[in-house]
C-alpha positions as a Markdown table, in Angstrom:
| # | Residue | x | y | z |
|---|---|---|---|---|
| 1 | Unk | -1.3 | 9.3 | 77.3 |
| 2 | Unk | -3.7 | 7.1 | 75.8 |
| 3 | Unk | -3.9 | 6.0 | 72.0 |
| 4 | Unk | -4.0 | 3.7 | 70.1 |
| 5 | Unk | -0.6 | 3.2 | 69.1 |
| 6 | Unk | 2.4 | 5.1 | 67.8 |
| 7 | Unk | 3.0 | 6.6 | 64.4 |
| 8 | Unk | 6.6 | 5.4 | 64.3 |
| 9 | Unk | 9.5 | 4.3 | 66.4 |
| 10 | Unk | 11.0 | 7.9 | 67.0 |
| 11 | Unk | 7.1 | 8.7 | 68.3 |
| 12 | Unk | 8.1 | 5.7 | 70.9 |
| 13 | Unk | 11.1 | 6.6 | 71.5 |
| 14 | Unk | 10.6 | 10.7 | 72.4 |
| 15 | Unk | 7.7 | 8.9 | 74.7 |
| 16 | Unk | 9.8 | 6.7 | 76.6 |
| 17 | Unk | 12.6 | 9.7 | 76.9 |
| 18 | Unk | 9.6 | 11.9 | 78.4 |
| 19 | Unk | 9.0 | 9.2 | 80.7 |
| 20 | Unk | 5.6 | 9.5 | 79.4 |
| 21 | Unk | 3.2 | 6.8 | 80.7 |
| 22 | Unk | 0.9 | 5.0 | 77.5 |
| 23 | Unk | -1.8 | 3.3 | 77.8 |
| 24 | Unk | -2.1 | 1.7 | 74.5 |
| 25 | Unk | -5.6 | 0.4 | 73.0 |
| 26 | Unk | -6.8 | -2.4 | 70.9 |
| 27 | Unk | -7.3 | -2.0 | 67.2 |
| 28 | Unk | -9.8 | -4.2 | 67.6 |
| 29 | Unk | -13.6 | -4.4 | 69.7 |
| 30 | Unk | -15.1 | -7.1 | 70.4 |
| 31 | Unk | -18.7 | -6.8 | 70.2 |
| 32 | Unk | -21.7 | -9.2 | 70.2 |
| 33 | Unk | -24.1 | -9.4 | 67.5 |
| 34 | Unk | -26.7 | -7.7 | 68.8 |
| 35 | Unk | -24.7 | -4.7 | 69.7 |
| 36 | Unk | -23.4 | -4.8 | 66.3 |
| 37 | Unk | -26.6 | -4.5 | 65.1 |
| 38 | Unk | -27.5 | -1.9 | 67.0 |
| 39 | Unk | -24.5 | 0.0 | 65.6 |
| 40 | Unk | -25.3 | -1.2 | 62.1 |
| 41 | Unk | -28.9 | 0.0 | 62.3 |
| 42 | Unk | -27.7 | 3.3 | 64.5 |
| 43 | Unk | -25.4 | 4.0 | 61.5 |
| 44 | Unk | -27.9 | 3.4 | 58.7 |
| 45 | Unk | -30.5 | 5.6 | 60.3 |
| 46 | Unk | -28.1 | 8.3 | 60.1 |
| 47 | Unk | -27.4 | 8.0 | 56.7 |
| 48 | Unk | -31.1 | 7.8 | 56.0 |
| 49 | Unk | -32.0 | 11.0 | 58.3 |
| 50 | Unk | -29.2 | 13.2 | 56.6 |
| 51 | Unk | -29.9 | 12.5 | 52.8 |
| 52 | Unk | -33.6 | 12.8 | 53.9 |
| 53 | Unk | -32.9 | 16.0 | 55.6 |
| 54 | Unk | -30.9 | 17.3 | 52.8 |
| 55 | Unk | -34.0 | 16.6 | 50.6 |
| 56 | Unk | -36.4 | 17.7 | 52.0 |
| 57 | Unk | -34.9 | 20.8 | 53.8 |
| 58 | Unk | -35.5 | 23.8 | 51.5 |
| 59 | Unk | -32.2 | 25.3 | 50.3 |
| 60 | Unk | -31.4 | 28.9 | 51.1 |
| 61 | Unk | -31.4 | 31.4 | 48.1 |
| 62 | Unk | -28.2 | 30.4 | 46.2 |
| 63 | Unk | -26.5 | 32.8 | 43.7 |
| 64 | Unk | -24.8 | 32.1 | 40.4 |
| 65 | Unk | -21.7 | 31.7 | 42.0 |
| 66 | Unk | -22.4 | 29.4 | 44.6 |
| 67 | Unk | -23.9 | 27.6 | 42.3 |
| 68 | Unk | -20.9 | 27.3 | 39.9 |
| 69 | Unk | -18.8 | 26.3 | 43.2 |
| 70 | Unk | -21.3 | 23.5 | 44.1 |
| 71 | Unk | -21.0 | 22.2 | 40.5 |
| 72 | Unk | -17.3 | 22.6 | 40.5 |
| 73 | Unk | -16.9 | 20.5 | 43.9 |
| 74 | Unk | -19.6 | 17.6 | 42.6 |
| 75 | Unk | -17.1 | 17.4 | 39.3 |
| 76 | Unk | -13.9 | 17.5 | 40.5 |
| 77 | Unk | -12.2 | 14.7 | 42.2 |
| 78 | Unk | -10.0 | 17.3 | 44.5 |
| 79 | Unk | -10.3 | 20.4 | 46.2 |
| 80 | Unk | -7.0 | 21.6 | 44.0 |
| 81 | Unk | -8.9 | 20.4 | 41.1 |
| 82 | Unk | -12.1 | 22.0 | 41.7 |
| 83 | Unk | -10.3 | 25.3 | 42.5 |
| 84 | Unk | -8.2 | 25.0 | 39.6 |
| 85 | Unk | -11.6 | 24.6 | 37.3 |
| 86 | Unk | -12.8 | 28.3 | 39.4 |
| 87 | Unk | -9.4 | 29.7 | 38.4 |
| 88 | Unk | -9.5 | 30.2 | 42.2 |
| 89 | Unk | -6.4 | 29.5 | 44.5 |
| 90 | Unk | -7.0 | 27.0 | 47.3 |
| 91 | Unk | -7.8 | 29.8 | 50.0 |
| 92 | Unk | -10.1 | 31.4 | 47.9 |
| 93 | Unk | -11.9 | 28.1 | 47.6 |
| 94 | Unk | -11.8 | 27.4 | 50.8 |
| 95 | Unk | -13.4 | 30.7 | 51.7 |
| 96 | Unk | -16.2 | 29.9 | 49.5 |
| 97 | Unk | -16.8 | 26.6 | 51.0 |
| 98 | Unk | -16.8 | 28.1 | 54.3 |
| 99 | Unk | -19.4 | 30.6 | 53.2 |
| 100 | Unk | -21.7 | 27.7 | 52.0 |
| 101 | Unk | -21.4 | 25.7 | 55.4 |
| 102 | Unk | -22.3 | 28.8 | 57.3 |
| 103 | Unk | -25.4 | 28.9 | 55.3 |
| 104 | Unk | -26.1 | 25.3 | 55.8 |
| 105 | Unk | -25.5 | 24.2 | 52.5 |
| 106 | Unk | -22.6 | 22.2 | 53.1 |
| 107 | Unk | -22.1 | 20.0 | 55.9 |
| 108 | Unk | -19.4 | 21.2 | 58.2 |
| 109 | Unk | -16.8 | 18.4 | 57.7 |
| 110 | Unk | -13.5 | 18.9 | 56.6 |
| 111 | Unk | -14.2 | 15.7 | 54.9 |
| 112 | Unk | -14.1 | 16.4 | 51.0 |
| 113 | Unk | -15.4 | 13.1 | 50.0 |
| 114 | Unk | -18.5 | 14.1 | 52.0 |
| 115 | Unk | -18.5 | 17.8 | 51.0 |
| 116 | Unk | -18.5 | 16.4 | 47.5 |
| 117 | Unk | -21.1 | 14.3 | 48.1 |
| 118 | Unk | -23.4 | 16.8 | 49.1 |
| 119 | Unk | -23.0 | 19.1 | 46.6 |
| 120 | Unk | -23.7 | 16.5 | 43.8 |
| 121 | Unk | -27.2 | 15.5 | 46.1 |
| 122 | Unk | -27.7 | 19.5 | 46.1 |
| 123 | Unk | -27.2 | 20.0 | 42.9 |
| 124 | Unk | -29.9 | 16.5 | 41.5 |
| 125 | Unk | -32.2 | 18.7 | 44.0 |
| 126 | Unk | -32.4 | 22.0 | 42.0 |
| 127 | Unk | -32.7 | 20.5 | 38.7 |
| 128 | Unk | -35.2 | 18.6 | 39.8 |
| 129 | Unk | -36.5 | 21.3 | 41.5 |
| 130 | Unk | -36.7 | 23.5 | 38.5 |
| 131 | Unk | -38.0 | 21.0 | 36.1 |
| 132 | Unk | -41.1 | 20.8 | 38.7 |
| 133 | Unk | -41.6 | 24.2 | 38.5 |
| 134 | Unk | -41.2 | 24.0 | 34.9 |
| 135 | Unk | -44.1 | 21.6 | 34.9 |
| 136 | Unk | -46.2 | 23.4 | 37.7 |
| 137 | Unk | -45.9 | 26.7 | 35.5 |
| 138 | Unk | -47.1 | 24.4 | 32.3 |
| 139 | Unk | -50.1 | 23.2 | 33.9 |
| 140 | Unk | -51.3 | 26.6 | 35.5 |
| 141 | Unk | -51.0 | 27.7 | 31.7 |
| 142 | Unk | -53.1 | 25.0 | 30.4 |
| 143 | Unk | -55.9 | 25.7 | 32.9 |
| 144 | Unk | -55.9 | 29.0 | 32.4 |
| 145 | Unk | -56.2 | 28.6 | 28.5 |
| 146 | Unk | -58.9 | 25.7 | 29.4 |
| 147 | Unk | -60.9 | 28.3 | 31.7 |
| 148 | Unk | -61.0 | 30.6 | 29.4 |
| 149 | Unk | -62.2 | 28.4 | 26.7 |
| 150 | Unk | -65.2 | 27.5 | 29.4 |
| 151 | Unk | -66.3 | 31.7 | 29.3 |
């Protein structure tokens, strides 16, 4: 077996009854700096290429609902806390999460720090969104008032 360590002594000890051979790693890398930079920049382009990606990606249609469930996961600090403002039990919850990932919505992470994450970027994206097509639909009023003022 090879890991990084065990969890506690009865872990080593059910091991070593097992006969179980460990190789146990290092905690630590040792790396020089310019493959730390490489792993620095590798890292940061990721960031940059998903929050770009979830920008500039169109969203799928999106009902009421999911909607509500995206603003419930940006707000809550929990998945029980979110599901408790849904007056949803944590499966059903789950469910709907699940239904957003299949869609591509949601990234599919287990990770609720980065499921929340997304849904609060989501949700900055359709106001936004609506506000420019609040503005687009002003303007294409104003031209065709100004038009008609020309005939």
């Amino acid at each position: 077996m090879i890991c990084k360590g065990f969890i506690d002594d009865a872990a080593k000890a059910t091991a070593d009854q097992l006969e179980v051979k460990v190789i146990e790693l290092s905690d630590q890398f040792l790396v020089d700096s310019e493959e730390l930079e490489i792993i620095v920049r590798e890292s940061v382009e990721n960031v940059i290429d998903d929050y770009l990606t979830t920008l500039l990606t169109p969203l799928p249609e999106l009902s009421n609902e999911e909607i509500v469930v995206l603003k419930a996961l940006a707000e809550n600090p929990t998945l029980a806390d979110a599901a408790q403002s849904l007056n949803l039990d944590l499966t059903q919850l789950l469910e709907r999460i699940s239904s957003l990932k299949r869609k591509g919505v949601l990234p599919r992470t287990r990770n609720y720090r980065a499921i929340r994450r997304r849904a609060k970027i989501l949700l900055y994206k359709l106001a936004f969104e609506k506000r420019i097509n609040e503005i687009l639909s002003r303007l294409e009023k104003q031209i065709k008032e100004l038009e008609e003022k020309r005939t």
